[in-house]
C-alpha positions as CSV (number, residue, x, y, z in Angstrom):
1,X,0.0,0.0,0.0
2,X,1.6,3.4,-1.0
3,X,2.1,5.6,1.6
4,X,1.7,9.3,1.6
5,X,3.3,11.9,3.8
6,X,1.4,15.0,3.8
7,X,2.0,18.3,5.3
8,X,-0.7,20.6,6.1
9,X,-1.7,24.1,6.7
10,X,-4.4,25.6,9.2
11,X,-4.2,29.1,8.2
12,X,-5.8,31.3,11.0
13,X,-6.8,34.7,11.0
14,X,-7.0,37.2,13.6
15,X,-10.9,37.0,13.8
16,X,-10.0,33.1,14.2
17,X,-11.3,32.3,10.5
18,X,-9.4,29.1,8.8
19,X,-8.9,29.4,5.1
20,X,-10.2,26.5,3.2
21,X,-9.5,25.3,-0.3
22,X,-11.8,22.7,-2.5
23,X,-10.7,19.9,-3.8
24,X,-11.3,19.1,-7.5
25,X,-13.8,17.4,-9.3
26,X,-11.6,15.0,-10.9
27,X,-8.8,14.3,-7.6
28,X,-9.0,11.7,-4.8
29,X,-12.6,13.0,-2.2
30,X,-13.8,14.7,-5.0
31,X,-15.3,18.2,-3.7
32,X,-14.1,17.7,-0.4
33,X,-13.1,20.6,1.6
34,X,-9.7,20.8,2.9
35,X,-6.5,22.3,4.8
36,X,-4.0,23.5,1.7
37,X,-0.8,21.6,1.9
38,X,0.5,18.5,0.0
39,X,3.1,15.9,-0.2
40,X,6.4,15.9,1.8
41,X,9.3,15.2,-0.7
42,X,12.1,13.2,-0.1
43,X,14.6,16.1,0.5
44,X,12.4,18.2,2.5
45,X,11.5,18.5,6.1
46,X,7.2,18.6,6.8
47,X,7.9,22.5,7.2
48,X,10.1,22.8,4.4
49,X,6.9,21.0,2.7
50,X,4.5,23.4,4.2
51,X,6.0,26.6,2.9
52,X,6.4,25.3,-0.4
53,X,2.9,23.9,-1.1
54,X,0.8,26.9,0.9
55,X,2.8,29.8,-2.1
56,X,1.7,27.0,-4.6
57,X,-1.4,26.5,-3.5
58,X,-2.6,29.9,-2.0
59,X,0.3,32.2,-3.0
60,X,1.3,32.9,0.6
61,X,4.7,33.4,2.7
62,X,4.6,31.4,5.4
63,X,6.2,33.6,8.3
64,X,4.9,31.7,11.1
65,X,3.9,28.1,11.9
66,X,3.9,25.7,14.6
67,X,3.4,22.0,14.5
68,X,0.1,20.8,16.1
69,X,0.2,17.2,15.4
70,X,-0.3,14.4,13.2
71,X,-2.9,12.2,12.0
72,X,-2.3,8.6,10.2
73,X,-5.2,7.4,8.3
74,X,-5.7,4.1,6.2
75,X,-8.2,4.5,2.9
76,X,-8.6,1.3,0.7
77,X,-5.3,1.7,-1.4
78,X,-3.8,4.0,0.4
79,X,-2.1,5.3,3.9
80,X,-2.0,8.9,4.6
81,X,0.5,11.0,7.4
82,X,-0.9,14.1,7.8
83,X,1.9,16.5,9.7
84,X,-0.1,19.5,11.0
85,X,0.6,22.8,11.5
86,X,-0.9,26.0,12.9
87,X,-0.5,28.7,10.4
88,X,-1.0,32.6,12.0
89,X,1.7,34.2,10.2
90,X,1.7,35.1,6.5
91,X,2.7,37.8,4.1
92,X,0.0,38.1,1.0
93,X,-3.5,37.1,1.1
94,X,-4.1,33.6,0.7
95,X,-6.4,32.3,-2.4
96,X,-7.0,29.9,-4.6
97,X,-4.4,29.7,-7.3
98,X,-5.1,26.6,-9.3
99,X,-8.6,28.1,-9.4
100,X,-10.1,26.1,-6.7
101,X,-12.9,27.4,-4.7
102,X,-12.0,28.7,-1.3
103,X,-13.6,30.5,1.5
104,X,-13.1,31.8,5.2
105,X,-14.7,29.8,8.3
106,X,-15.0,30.5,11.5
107,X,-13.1,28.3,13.6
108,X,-16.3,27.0,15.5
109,X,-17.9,26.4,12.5
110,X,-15.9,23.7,10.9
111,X,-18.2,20.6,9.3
112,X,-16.2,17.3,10.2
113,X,-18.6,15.3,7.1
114,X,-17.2,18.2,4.7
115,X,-13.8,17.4,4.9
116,X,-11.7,13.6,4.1
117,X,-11.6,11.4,7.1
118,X,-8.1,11.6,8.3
119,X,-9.0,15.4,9.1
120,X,-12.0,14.6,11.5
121,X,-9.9,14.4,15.5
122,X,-8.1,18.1,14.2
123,X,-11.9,19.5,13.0
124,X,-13.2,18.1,16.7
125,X,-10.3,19.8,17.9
126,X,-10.3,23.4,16.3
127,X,-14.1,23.1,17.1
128,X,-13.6,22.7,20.5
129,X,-11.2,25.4,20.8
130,X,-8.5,23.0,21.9
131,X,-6.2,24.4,19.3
């Protein structure tokens, strides 16, 4: 089974709003909401990974994160490592650059069903103001 390490953002506002991104029609949990991030590459460390995918993905400068877990998930043909990281320090104003829909959420209203499984503990967390 192929095994994924994935580093992810939880990009916080001031007025504790998390940025979200959509996944695509055609990827894995099609229209799924999500944390931006993506895969850790050989050479890199998770936060190395982290900075790198968030400009790709939302076209920001990470300036400040701290590491706020992990989550391992099994899916039929394939394991995920989710490396998670709290995200309250940015230049630029995120958005979607591959053209993915995104949108603002208050922290305490984050919808577990909305997002893939392996994100559900961290959602229960954020939701309960834990994090």
């Amino acid at each position: 089974m192929k095994h994924l390490q994935v580093a992810v953002g939880i990009i916080r506002n001031t007025e504790r709003q998390i940025f979200l991104a959509q996944r695509a029609a055609s990827s894995y949990m099609a229209n799924k909401w999500e944390f931006p991030g993506g895969k850790i590459e050989q050479d890199e460390s998770a936060e190395q990974a982290l900075k790198r995918e968030l400009m790709e993905e939302t076209g920001i400068e990470v300036t400040s994160a701290s590491a706020i877990g992990q989550a391992d998930h099994s899916y039929e043909d394939l394991r995920v490592t989710l490396h998670f990281f709290l995200v309250e320090g940015w230049n630029g104003e995120p958005y979607g650059r591959e053209g993915q829909p995104q949108r603002w959420v208050e922290q305490q209203d984050l919808v577990a069903d909305e997002f893939p499984p392996a994100n559900h503990e961290l959602i229960s967390r954020l939701v309960a103001g834990e994090i």
